[in-house]
C-alpha positions as CSV (number, residue, x, y, z in Angstrom):
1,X,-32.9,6.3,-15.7
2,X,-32.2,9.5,-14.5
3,X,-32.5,8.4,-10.4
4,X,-30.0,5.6,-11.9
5,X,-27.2,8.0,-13.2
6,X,-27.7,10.1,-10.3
7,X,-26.5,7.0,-8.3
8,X,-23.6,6.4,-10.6
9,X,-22.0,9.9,-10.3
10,X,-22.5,9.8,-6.6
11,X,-20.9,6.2,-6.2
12,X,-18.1,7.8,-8.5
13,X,-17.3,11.0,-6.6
14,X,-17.2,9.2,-3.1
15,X,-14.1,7.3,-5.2
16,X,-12.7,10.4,-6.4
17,X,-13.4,11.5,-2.4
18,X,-11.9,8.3,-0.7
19,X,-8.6,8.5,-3.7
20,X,-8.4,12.3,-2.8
21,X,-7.3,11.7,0.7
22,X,-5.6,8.6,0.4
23,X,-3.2,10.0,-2.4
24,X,-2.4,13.3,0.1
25,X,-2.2,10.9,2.8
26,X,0.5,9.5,0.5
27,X,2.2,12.7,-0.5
28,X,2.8,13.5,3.3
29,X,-0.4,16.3,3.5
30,X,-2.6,14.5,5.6
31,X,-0.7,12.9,9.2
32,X,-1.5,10.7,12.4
33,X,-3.7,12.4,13.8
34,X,-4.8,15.8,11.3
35,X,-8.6,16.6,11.5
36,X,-9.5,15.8,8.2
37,X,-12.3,18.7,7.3
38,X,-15.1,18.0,5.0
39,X,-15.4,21.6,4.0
40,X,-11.5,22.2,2.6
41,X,-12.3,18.6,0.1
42,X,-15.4,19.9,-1.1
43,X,-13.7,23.2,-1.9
44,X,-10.2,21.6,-3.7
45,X,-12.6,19.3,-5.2
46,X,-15.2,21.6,-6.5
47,X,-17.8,19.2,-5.4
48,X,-20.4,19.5,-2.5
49,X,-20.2,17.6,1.1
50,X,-22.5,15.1,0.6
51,X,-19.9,12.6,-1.6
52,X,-17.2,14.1,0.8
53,X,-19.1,12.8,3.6
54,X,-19.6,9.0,2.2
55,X,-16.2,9.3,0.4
56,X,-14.5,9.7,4.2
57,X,-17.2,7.2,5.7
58,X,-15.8,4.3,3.2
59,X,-12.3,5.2,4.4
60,X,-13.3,4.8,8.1
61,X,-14.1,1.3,7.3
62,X,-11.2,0.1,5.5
63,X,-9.5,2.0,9.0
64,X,-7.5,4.6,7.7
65,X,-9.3,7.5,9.1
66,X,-11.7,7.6,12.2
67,X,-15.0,9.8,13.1
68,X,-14.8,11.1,16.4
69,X,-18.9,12.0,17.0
70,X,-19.1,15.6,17.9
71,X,-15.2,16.6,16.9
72,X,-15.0,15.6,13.2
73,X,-12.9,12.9,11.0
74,X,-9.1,12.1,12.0
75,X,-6.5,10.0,10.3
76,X,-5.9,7.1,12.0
77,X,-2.9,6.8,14.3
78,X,-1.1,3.6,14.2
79,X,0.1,1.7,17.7
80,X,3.3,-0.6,17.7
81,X,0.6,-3.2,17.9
82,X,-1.2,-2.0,15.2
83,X,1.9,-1.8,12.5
84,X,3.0,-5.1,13.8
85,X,-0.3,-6.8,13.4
86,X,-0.7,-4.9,9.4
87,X,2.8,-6.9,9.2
88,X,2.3,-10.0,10.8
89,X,-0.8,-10.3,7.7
90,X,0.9,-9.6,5.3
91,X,3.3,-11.7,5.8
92,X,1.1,-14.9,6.4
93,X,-0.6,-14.1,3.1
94,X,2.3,-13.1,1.0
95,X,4.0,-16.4,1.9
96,X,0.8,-18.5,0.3
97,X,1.1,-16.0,-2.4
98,X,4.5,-17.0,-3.2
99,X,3.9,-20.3,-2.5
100,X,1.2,-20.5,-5.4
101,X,3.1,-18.3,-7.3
102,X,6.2,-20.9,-7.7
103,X,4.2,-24.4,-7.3
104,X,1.5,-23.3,-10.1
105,X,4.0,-21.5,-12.3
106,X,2.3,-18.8,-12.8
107,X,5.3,-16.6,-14.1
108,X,6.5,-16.4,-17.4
109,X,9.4,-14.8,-18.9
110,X,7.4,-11.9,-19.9
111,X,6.3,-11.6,-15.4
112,X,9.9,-11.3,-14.7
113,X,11.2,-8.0,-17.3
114,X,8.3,-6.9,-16.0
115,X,8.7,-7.1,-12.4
116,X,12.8,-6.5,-12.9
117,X,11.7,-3.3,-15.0
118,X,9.7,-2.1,-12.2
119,X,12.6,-2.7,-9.6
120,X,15.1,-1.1,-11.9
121,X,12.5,2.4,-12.1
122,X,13.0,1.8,-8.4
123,X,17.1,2.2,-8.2
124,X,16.7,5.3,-10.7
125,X,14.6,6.9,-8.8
126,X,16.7,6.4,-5.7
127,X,19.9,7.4,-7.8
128,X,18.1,10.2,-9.0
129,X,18.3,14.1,-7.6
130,X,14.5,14.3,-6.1
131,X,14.1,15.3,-2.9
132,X,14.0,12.7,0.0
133,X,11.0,13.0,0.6
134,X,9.9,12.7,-3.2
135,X,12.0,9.8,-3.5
136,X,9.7,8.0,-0.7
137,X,6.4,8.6,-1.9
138,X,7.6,7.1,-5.6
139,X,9.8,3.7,-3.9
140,X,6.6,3.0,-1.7
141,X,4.3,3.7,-5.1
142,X,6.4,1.2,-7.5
143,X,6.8,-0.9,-3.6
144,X,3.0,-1.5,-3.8
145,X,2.8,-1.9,-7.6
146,X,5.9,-5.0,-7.1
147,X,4.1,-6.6,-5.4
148,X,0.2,-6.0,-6.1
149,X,1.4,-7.6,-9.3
150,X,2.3,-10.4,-7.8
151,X,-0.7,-10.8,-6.1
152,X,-2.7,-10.2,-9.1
153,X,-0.6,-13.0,-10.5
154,X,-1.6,-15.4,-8.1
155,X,-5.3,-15.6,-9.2
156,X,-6.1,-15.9,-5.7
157,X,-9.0,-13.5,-4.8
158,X,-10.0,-13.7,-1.7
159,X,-6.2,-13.5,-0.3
160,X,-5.5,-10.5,-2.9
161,X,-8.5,-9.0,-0.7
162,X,-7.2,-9.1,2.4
163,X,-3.6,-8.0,1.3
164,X,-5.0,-4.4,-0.6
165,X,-7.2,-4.0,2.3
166,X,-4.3,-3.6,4.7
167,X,-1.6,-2.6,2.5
168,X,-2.6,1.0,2.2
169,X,-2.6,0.4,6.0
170,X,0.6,-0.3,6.3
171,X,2.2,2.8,4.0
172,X,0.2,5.0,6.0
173,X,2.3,3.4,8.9
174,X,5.6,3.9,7.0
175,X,4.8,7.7,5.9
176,X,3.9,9.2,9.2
177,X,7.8,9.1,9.6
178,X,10.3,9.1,6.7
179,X,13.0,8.1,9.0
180,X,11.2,4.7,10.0
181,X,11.8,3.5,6.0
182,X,15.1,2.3,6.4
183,X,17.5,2.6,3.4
184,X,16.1,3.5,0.1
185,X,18.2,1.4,-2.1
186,X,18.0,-1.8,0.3
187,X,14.5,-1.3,-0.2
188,X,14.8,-1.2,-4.1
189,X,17.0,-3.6,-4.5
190,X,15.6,-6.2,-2.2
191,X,13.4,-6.9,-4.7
192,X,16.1,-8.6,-7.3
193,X,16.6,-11.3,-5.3
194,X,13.0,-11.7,-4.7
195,X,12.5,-12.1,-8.6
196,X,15.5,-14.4,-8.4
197,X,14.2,-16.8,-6.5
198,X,11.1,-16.5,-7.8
199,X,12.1,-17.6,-11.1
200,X,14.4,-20.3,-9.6
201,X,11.9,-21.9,-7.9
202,X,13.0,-22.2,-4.5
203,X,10.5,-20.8,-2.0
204,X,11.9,-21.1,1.3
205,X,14.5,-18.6,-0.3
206,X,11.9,-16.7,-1.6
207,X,9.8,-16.6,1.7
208,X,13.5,-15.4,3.2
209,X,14.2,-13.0,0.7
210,X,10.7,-11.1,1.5
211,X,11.3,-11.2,5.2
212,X,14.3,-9.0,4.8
213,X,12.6,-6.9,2.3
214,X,10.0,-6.3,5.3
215,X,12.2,-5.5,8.3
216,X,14.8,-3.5,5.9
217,X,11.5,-1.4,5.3
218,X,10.5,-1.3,8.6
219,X,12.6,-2.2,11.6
220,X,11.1,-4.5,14.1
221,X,10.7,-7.8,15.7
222,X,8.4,-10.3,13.7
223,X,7.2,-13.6,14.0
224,X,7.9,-16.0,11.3
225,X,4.4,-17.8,11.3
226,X,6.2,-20.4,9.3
């Protein structure tokens, strides 16, 4: 029982570990490139190096940070191709998303002040007299809970997967450089006509209404796989 427990709070603290590191990637702390040291978590964490050490080795393999043998852990650094490939799979799985979405109504009344609530926390916070910065971190935050609700929505596990896997991937893409996010409030309020169409049924202008959301987030050229 006891070997058990012991495996319990050791699975637990590489979470704490793995969330840790994500949330200062997040916060603008941790940037393409930094040497992540396993020494500084274990001391702001209180804990010892062993859960830092399997925390950091579960992020390698979801490819947010990678172990150089011999020089130490580095967050990963994101080509053009890489951001555009992280986009190109959303994309392709966000459109099935929506498609099930609308053709299985699974939205109520209930889904939508919901989601709208969410989006309207969004334009306060962009409104509001936080720093730039600040203001970032929260839009891509409420961004990622917009639409993980959506996904969640969808019943659809194996796409939901794929999508969380890479979506932390894709705001570590948008973070390295504040300046790359394109217009806060575009951002926000994209997401109205998303819920819009959404609740109207129509999916192509759904599917077109998400396009824009992506490439006002994140200028660039992407294919339409549809």
């Amino acid at each position: 029982m006891a070997e058990a427990i012991t495996e319990y709070q050791r699975d637990n603290l590489c979470s704490v570990v793995s969330e840790y590191i994500k949330e200062q990637i997040l916060v603008g702390k941790y940037k393409a490139g930094d040497h992540v040291l396993e020494a500084s978590i274990a001391k702001n964490l209180g804990i010892s190096r062993s859960p830092v050490r399997e925390g950091i080795k579960d992020l390698e393999k979801e490819g947010i940070v990678e172990i150089v043998p011999r020089k130490g852990t580095y967050v990963t650094t994101f080509s053009i191709k890489d951001v555009h490939e992280v986009f190109d799979i959303r994309i392709l799985h966000e459109y099935d998303i929506l498609r099930i979405l609308i053709h299985e109504h699974k939205l109520n009344e209930e889904d939508f002040k919901i989601l709208t609530s969410l989006v309207d926390r969004m334009v306060y916070i962009v409104k509001s007299d936080l720093s730039d910065q600040e203001k970032v971190i929260q839009i891509n935050k409420m961004d990622m809970d917009f639409h993980i609700y959506l996904w969640n929505k969808s019943d659809s596990k194996r796409r939901i997967k794929i999508l969380k896997d890479m979506f932390f991937q894709l705001k570590m893409a948008m973070m390295y450089d504040t300046n790359e996010t394109g217009d806060l409030m575009q951002t926000a309020t994209d997401h109205y006509e998303i819920i819009e169409h959404l609740r109207n049924g129509d999916l192509e202008k759904c599917k077109t209404a998400f396009l824009n959301h992506i490439n006002s987030y994140k200028q660039g050229n992407f294919e339409n796989p549809y």
